[in-house]
N, C-alpha and C positions, 0 to 999 in steps of 0.2 A: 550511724551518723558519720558523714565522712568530716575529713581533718578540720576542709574549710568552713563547715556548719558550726564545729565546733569551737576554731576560734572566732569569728563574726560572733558565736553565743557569750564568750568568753569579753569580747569588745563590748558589746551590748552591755552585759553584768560591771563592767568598769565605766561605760559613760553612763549609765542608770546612778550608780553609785555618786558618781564626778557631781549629777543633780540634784541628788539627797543630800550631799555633802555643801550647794553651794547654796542651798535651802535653809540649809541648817545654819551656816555661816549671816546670814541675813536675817534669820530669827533671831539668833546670838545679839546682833546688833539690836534690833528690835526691841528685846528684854531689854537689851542694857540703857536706852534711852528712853523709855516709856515708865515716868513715875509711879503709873500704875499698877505696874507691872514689876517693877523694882519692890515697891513695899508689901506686896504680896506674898513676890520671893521669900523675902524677910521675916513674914508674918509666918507663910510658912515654915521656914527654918526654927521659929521662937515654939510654934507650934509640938516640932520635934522634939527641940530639945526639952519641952516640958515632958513630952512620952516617953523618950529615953531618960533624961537624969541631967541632961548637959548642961550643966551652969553657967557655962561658958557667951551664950548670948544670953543679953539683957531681953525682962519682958516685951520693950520697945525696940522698933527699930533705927538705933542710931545711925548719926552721921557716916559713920567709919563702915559699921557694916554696909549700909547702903552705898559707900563709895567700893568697899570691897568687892559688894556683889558684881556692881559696873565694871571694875576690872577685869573679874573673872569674865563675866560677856564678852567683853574687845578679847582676852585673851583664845575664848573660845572660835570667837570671829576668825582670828589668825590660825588655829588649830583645824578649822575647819576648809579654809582655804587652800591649806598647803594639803590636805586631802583630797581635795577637789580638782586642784593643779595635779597632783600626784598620778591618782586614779585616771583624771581626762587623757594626759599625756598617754598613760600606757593605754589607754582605748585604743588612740590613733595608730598604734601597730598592727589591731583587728581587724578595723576597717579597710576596705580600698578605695576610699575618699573621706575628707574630714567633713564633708556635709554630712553622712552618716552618723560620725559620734558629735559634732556639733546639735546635729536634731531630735537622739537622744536625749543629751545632757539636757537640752532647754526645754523638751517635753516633760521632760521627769523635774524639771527645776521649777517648772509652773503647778504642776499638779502634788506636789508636797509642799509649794508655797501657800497656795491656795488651802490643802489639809492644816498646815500649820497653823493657818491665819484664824482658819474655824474653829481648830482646838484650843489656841492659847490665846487669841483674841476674839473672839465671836465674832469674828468679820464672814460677812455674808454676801458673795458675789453674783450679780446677775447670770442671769440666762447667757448671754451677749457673751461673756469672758469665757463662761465652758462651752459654748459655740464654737468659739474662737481657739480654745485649749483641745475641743474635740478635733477643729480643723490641723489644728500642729500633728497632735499624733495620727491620724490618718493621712498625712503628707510623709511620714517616719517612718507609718507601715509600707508609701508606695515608694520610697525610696529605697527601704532596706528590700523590697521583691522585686525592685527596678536591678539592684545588682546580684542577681542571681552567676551572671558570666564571671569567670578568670581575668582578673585586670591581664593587659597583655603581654606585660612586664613579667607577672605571675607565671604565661605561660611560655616565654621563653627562656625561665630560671628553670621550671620543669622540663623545659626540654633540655636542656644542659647536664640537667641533672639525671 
């Protein structure tokens, strides 16, 4: 595998990620606003600590915990963001255009939003949206085999070099 395959794989693995990360960052939000979903959390946790021993939460879920849990979500929101900033940014050194890790990041950011929504919501998307999600990443694949060439910039640092 030569150098260049390997970092564009390496780009690839960091705007893949930057989508997972901005997925997650948006379910975070999600949990933390959805009452539902908040005393669940909670029910869960009371659940635990009956299994474990933990006296520490009440049978019920209070006020506090449930403002607690919400925190932690916006907190997660913010933890996950600054991963997703983190990750995207070092894509863009892989790539030799940001349409590249740009159309990553939002392939992979729709198709774990969509996984998320089924798993932690029972949201169930039409035909239409994975049409639509299939057309993204077949526009990804023709972009990432459109730049098979040496940007020209590339090849005149290799010539120098």
């Amino acid at each position: 595998m030569s150098t260049k395959n390997k970092l564009s794989g390496y780009g690839l693995i960091l705007a893949s990620s930057a989508g997972l990360f901005a997925s997650l960052a948006s379910l975070s939000v999600k949990l933390a606003v959805t009452d539902e979903t908040v005393k669940e959390i909670c029910q869960i946790l009371n659940a635990l600590s009956d299994i474990i021993n933990w006296p520490l939460l009440s049978s019920t879920c209070s006020e506090v915990l449930i403002c607690v849990l919400r925190v932690c979500c916006f907190c997660l929101m913010f933890a996950f963001n600054t991963l997703m900033w983190t990750t995207f940014t070092k894509s863009l050194h892989y790539f030799t255009s940001t349409v590249e890790a740009s159309a990553t990041n939002t392939a992979c950011n729709f198709t774990f939003s969509a996984i998320f929504g089924w798993l932690f919501f029972n949201e169930n998307l039409p035909l239409q949206w994975w049409i639509g999600c299939l057309c993204i990443v077949i526009g990804l694949y023709l972009i990432q085999s459109g730049n098979t060439k040496t940007h020209p910039l590339q090849e005149n640092k290799a010539k120098i070099n």
